[in-house]
Phi, psi and omega in degrees: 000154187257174207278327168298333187264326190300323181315310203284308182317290161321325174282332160353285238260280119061285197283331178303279168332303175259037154258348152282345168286320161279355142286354179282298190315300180298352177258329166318307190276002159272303223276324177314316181277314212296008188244354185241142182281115183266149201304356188252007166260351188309132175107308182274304211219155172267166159291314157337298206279323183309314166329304198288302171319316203265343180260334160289339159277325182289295185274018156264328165316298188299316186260024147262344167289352175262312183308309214279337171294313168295312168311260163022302171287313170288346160284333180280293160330309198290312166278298182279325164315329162112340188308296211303298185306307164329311201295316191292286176332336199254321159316311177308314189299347167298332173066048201260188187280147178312323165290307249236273166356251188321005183259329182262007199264299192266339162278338166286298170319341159281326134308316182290310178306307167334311219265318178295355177242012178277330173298332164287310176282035165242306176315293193285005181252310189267314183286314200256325216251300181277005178284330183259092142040017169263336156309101185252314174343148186268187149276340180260009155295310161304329173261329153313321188292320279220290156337263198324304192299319202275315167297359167298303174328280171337282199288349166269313160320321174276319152328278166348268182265029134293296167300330170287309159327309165299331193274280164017289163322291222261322197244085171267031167257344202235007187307317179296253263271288205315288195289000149286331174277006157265328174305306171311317181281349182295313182289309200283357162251343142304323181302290190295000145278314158041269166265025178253304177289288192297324197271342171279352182280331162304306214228104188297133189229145178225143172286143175283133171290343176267114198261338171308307183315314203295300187315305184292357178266316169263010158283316177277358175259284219306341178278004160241074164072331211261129182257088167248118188262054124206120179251095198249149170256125189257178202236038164345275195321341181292347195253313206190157205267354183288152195248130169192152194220157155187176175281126192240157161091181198175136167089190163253051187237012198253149173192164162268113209256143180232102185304132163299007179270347163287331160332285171349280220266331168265166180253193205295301174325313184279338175298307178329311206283318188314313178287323178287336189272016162260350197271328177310315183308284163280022118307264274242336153069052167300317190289332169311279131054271160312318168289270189335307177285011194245307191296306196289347183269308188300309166330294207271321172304310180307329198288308196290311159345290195312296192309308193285333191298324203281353178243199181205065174288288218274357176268335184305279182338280191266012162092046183273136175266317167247142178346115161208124170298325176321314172280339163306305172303295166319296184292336149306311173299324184307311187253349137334275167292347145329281183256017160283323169320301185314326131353308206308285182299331170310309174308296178329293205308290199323323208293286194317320178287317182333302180300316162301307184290323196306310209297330183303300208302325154307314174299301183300307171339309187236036187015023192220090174290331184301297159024261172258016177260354163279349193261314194282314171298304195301340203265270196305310176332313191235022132206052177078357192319127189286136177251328167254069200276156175307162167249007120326303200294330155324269214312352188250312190243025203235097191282340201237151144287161200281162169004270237269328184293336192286299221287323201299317188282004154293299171319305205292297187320301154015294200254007202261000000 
């Protein structure tokens, strides 16, 4: 290797490690911990379920650190390994159009990542999720999805860069501004099909059936402004026993999705609180927010792309033998994601206040902190939730606070 790829590899193999290091930290620091009741859980959890929790965060870790070490490795192999120049080279030899090219360039790769990870997300469906009672799913519910998701894939993946590849084509000077701005229109019109088109090929969504609930839930967005005419029950429980609700959509296509196994298991007061801290979300006009910083960060990415695309740095570096702008773009993403990792708390932290103000917000909403904080407990419970994760391990993966901090900053709000 020349002395430019060993810099990029070691920042690799650098980052990788110490994200298996926070993962080492964080299972340390469970089985240490993983036996004491923490005080907003007293009352709530055994030593039995704290068993359970701790062995079900422990084989699920362990056995993403065994997936994530095999990507990792075919990746490695694969970019530093010389494959990628063969892979770029074999592509070329078709001798087909710059669109056409990059569509069968990036899409195959893409298949290929699909195919190779399917034996682990079979492991982690059918072994680990149904060994702890969560797993509901068929094997042929797994391949149907599994189906549904590559064709989906194809054709919005392909939609996607086909048109970015033509404006690339036609404007190379000014392509980074065209094609951010189709991403952008891109994003902002997935929302709104969404939930009409793309989320029904997965999931059955039906109106709840208790209509008193539908009332007191758009009685309660209507006192802070929000008009939501469609409150749905999706049919969670046919794939997995895990509990979750959101806001789907945009606009006046947005409506609330509830999995019936969160029907199950809360009562109506803990659904409100759920519902008022997604209503916070949109108050609080997060998601706008989020959008805004995602388009203004893709943007200055697209620009530096543009500035780096235009030499042959990245190919000198990693040894590419023939010109191709593809490979070039996949290996700036390659070294992206690099150096983005270090990114990871900053992004985190915004989620989490993010996440605080809604839990606030709720409380002034519904003038009831027990609420959602029995909706938290009741939560964690019944899906394992690690209650004593590191606080590295926070600060690097944790988009939401963890438990026991959202109910103290429940209380604490309360009392304000």
């Amino acid at each position: 290797m020349t002395t430019p790829l060993l810099i990029v590899f070691a920042a690799y193999v650098v980052t990788e490690g110490f994200g298996y290091y926070l993962e080492y930290l964080n299972i340390r620091h469970l089985m240490a911990n993983g036996t004491l009741v923490p005080e907003e859980f007293k009352g709530s959890v055994d030593g039995e379920l704290l068993k359970k929790t701790s062995e079900y965060q422990i084989d699920n870790t362990r056995f993403g650190v065994v997936a994530s070490i095999f990507d990792n490795v075919v990746a490695a192999v694969f970019i530093f390994g010389g494959f990628l120049s063969l892979y770029n080279s074999w592509i070329l030899s078709f001798k087909i159009s710059f669109v056409y090219t990059g569509l069968v360039f990036f899409l195959l790769l893409n298949y290929g990542q699909t195919i190779l990870s399917m034996p682990f997300s079979l492991y982690r469906t059918f072994k680990i999720e149904k060994k702890y009672g969560f797993n509901t799913t068929t094997l042929r519910v797994w391949i149907t999805d599994t189906v549904k998701s590559m064709a989906l894939s194809t054709i919005l993946m392909g939609a996607l860069f086909a048109a970015g590849l033509y404006l690339i084509e036609r404007s190379p000077d000014f392509w980074w501004l065209w094609v951010w701005g189709v991403f952008f229109a891109f994003t902002i019109i997935l929302m709104y099909v969404s939930p009409y088109i793309i989320e029904p090929l997965f999931n059955k969504f039906t109106p709840i059936d208790d209509e008193a609930i539908v009332l007191q839930m758009q009685e309660m967005m209507g006192r802070v402004g929000i008009t939501v005419k469609s409150i749905f029950k999706m049919d969670a429980s046919r794939r997995s026993t895990h509990t979750n609700a959101y806001f789907t959509g945009i606009g006046r296509v947005k409506r609330i999705i509830l999995y019936d196994t969160l029907l199950e298991k809360l009562d109506t007061d803990e659904l409100l609180g759920i519902v008022a801290h997604e209503a916070g979300h949109w108050r609080k006009r997060h998601l706008l927010k989020l959008i805004a910083a995602y388009e203004i960060v893709t943007l200055i990415v697209l620009y530096v792309f543009f500035i780096v695309l235009k030499t042959d740095i990245v190919l000198r570096v990693f040894n590419i033998g023939e010109d191709s702008f593809f490979v070039k773009v996949l290996l700036l993403s390659f070294i992206a994601g690099i150096v983005a990792f270090p990114l990871r708390p900053l992004s985190n932290a915004i989620s989490r206040r993010h996440e605080r103000e809604a839990d606030r917000f709720a409380v002034e909403l519904t003038g009831r902190p027990d609420n959602m904080i029995t909706a938290l407990v009741k939560l964690s419970k019944d899906n394992l939730s690690n209650l004593h994760p590191h606080p590295l391990y926070v600060l690097f993966h944790y988009s939401h606070p963890p438990a026991v901090e959202r109910i103290k900053y429940l209380k604490e709000s309360a009392t304000l």
